[in-house]
C-alpha positions as CSV (number, residue, x, y, z in Angstrom):
1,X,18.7,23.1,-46.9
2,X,19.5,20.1,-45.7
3,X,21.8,18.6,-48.6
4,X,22.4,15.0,-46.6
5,X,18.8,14.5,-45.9
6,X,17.9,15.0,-49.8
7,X,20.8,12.3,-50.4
8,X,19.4,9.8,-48.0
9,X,15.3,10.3,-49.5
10,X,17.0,9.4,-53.1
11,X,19.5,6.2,-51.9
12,X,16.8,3.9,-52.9
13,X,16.0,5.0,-56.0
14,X,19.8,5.4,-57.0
15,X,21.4,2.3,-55.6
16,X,21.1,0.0,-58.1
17,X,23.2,-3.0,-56.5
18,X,20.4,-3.5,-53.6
19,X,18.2,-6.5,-54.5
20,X,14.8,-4.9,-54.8
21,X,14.0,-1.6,-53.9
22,X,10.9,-1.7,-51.0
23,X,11.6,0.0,-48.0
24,X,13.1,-1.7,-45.2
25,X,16.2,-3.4,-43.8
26,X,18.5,-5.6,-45.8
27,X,21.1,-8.3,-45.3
28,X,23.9,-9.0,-47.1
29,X,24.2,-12.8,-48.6
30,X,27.4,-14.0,-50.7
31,X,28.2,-10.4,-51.6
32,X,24.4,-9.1,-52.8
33,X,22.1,-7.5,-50.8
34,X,18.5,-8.9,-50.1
35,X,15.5,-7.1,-48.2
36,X,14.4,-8.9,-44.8
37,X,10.9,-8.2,-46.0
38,X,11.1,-10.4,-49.4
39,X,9.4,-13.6,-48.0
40,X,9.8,-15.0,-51.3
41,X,13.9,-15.1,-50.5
42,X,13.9,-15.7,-46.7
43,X,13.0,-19.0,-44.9
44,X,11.5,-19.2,-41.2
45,X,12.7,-22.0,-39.0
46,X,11.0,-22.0,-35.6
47,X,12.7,-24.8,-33.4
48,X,16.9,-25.8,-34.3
49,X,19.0,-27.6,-32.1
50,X,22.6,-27.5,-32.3
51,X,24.4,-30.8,-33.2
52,X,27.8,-28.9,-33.9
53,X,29.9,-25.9,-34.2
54,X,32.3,-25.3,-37.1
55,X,35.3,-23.3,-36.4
56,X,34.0,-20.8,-39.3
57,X,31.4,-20.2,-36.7
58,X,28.7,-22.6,-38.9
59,X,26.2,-24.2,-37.1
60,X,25.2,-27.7,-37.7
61,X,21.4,-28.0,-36.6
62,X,18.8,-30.1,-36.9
63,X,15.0,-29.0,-37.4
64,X,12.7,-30.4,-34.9
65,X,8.8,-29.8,-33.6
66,X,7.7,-30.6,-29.9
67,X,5.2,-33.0,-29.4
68,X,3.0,-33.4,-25.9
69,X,1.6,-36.7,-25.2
70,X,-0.5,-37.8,-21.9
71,X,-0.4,-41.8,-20.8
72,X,-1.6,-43.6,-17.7
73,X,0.6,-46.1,-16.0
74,X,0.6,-48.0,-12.6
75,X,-1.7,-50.6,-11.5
76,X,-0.5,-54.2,-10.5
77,X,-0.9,-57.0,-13.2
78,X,-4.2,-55.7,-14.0
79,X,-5.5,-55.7,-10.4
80,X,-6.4,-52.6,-8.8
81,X,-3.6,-50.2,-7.9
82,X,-2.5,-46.4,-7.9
83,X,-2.5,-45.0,-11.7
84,X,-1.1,-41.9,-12.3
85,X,-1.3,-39.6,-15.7
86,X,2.4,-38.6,-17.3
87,X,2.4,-36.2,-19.1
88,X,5.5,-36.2,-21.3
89,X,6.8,-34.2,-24.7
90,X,8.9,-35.4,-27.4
91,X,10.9,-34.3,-30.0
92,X,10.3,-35.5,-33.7
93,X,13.8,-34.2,-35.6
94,X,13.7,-33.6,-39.6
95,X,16.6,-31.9,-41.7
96,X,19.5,-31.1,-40.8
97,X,21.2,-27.8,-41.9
98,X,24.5,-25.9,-41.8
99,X,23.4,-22.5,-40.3
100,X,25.6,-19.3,-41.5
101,X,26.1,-16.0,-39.9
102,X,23.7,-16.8,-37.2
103,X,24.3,-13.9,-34.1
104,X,24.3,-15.1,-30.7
105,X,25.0,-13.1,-27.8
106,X,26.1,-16.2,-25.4
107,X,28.5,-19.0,-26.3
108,X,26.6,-22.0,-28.3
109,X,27.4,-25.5,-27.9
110,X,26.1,-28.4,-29.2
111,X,22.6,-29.5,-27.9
112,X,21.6,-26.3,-27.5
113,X,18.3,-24.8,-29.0
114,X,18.7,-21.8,-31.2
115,X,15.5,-19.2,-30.4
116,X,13.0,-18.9,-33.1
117,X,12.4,-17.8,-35.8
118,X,15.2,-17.7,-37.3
119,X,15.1,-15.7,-41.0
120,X,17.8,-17.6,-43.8
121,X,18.3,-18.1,-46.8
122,X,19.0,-21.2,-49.0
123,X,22.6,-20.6,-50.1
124,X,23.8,-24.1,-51.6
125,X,24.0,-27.4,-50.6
126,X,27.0,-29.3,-49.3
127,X,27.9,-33.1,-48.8
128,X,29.5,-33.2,-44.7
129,X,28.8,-37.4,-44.3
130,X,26.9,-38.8,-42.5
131,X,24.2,-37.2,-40.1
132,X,21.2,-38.2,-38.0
133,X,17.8,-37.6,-37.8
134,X,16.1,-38.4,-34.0
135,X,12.9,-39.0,-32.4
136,X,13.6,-38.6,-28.7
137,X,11.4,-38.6,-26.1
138,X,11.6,-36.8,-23.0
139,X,9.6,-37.6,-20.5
140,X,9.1,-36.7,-16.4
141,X,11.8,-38.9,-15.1
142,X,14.2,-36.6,-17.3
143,X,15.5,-40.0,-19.5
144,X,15.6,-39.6,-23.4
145,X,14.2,-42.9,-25.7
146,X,15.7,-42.9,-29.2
147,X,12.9,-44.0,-31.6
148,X,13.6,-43.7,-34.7
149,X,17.2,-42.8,-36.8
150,X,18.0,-42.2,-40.3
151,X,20.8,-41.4,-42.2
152,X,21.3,-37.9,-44.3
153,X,24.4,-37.6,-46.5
154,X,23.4,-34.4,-48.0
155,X,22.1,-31.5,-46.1
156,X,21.6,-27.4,-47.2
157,X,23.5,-24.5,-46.3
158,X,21.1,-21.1,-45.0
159,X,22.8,-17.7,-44.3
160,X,21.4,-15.6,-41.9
161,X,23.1,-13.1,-43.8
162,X,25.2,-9.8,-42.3
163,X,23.8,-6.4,-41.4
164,X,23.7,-4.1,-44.6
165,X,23.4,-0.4,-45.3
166,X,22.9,1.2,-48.9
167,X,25.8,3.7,-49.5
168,X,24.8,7.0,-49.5
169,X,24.8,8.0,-53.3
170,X,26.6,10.6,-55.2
171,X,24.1,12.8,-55.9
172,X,25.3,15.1,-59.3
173,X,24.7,19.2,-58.7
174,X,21.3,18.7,-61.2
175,X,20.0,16.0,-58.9
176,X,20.6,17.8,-55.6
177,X,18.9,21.1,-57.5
178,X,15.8,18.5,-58.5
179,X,15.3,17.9,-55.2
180,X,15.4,20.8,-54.0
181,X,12.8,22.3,-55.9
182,X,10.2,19.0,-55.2
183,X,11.2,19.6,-51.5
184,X,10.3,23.4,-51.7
185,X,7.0,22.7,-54.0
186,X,6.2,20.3,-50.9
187,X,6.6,22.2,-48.4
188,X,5.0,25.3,-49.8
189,X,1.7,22.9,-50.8
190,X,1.6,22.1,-47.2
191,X,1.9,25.5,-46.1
192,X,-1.4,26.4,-48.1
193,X,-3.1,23.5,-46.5
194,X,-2.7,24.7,-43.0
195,X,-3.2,28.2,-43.9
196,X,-6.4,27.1,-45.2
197,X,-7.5,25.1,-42.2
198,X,-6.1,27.5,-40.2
199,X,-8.2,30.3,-41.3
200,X,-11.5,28.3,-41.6
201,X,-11.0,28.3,-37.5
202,X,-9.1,25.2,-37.0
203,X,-7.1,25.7,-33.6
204,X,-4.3,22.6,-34.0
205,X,-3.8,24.3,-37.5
206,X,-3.8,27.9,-36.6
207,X,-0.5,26.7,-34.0
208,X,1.2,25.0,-37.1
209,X,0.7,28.1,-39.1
210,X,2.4,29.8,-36.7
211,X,5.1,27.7,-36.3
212,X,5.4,27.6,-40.2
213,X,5.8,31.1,-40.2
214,X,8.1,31.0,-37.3
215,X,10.5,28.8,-39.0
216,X,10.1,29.6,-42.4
217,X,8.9,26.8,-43.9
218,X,6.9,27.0,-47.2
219,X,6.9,30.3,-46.6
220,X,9.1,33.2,-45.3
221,X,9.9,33.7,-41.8
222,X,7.7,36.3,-40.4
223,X,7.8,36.4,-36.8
224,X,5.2,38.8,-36.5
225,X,2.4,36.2,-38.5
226,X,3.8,33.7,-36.4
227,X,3.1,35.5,-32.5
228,X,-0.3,36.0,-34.0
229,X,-1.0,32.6,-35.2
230,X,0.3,31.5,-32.1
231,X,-1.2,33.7,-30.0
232,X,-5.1,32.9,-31.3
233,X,-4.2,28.9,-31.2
234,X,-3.4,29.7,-27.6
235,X,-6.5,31.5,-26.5
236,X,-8.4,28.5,-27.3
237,X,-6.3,25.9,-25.4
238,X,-4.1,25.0,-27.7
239,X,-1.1,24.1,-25.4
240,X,1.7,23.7,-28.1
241,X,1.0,26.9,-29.1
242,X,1.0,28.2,-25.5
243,X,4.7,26.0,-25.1
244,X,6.0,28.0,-28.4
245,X,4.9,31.2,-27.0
246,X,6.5,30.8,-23.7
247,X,10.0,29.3,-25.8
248,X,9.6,32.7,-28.0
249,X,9.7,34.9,-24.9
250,X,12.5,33.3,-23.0
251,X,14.6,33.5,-26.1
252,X,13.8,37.5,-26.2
253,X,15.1,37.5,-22.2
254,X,17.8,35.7,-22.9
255,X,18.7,37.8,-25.8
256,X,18.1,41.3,-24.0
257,X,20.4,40.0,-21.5
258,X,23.3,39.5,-24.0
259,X,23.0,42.4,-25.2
């Protein structure tokens, strides 16, 4: 039996210390640990821009969405003339946050946009003077038009958090012989299942019997059951059953041959 796969089906249920206890992966944020799938603790940003990195490694970004616009210029003093459409996008900037633990696989500089989304979580908020908030248009001849600016004294703190993994718990002798037993009581329901289906003529089931009896689970080995099982699954087209056959007979070679 399999005494560190029992310990990894009961980590959930024994460590205590994780924040929640659905399945999943978790990330660790100012020293407790949070599940990526509790939307009611994570925030999505979709679009940041870098305005500057700490040397801690914070980020300094600003939230933005992209807007497109279309506008006709041209003509000459309201006489006919060439007009042209322009398309052009803009920017429209709103907070500005300190980014934590944010993993990047390439150097970031300011100006740069971070890839969305981007899952953090509100950790606190801090007072760095005196930042901007931007409406900037970009348009085809590649120039940028500052339209609007504000000033932000206070601005939060998200943590993308860092990679966590339950420890493995210390399971006592009475809790590793518990589960035990619920994996043996498992296993040996299952096995009557597939016996059942497997007798009622069911040919994917009559190749798992085998194999149950092959390897002993819910049941005791019996290699004999197994050929047959195996055997009858494999008359009917069952090509697992035809694949453990053929495994089965090149082990008996090989094992003639040692001997």
């Amino acid at each position: 039996m399999n005494i560190h796969a029992l310990k990894i089906s009961l980590a959930l249920l024994l460590s205590g210390s994780v924040a929640g206890f659905s399945q999943g992966s978790f990330r660790l944020v100012n020293g407790k640990a949070y599940n990526v799938l509790d939307s009611s603790v994570w925030r999505y940003f979709d679009n940041l821009e870098v305005r500057s990195v700490n040397p801690d490694g914070g980020l300094v970004c600003r939230c933005f969405t992209v807007h497109d616009d279309s506008f006709v210029v041209g003509g000459n003093n309201g006489f006919s003339g060439s007009y042209s459409v322009v398309n052009a996008s803009h920017r429209v900037y709103g907070e500005t946050i300190l980014l934590l633990n944010y993993q990047s696989y390439q150097p970031l500089s300011p100006g740069m946009t971070l890839p969305g989304p981007i899952r953090a979580m509100l950790s606190n908020v801090a007072t760095m003077g005196s930042t901007s908030s931007l409406t900037t248009y970009r348009g085809s001849s590649g120039n940028d038009n500052v339209l609007r600016f504000e000033n932000i004294d206070n601005y939060p703190v998200y943590d993308c958090g860092v990679d966590y993994y339950p420890p493995e718990p210390k399971l006592t002798p009475a809790q590793i012989k518990s589960a035990i037993k619920a994996r043996l009581a498992q296993e040996r329901k299952t096995f009557l299942w597939v016996y059942s289906q497997a007798t009622n003529g069911d040919v994917s089931m009559q190749c798992d019997l085998g194999e149950h009896y092959l390897n002993g689970v819910g049941t005791s080995t019996n290699r004999d059951l197994a050929i047959h099982w195996l055997r009858l699954a494999s008359a009917s087209g069952d090509f697992e059953a035809s694949n453990v056959l053929a495994r089965i007979t090149e082990t008996n070679s090989t094992a003639k041959l040692d001997n």
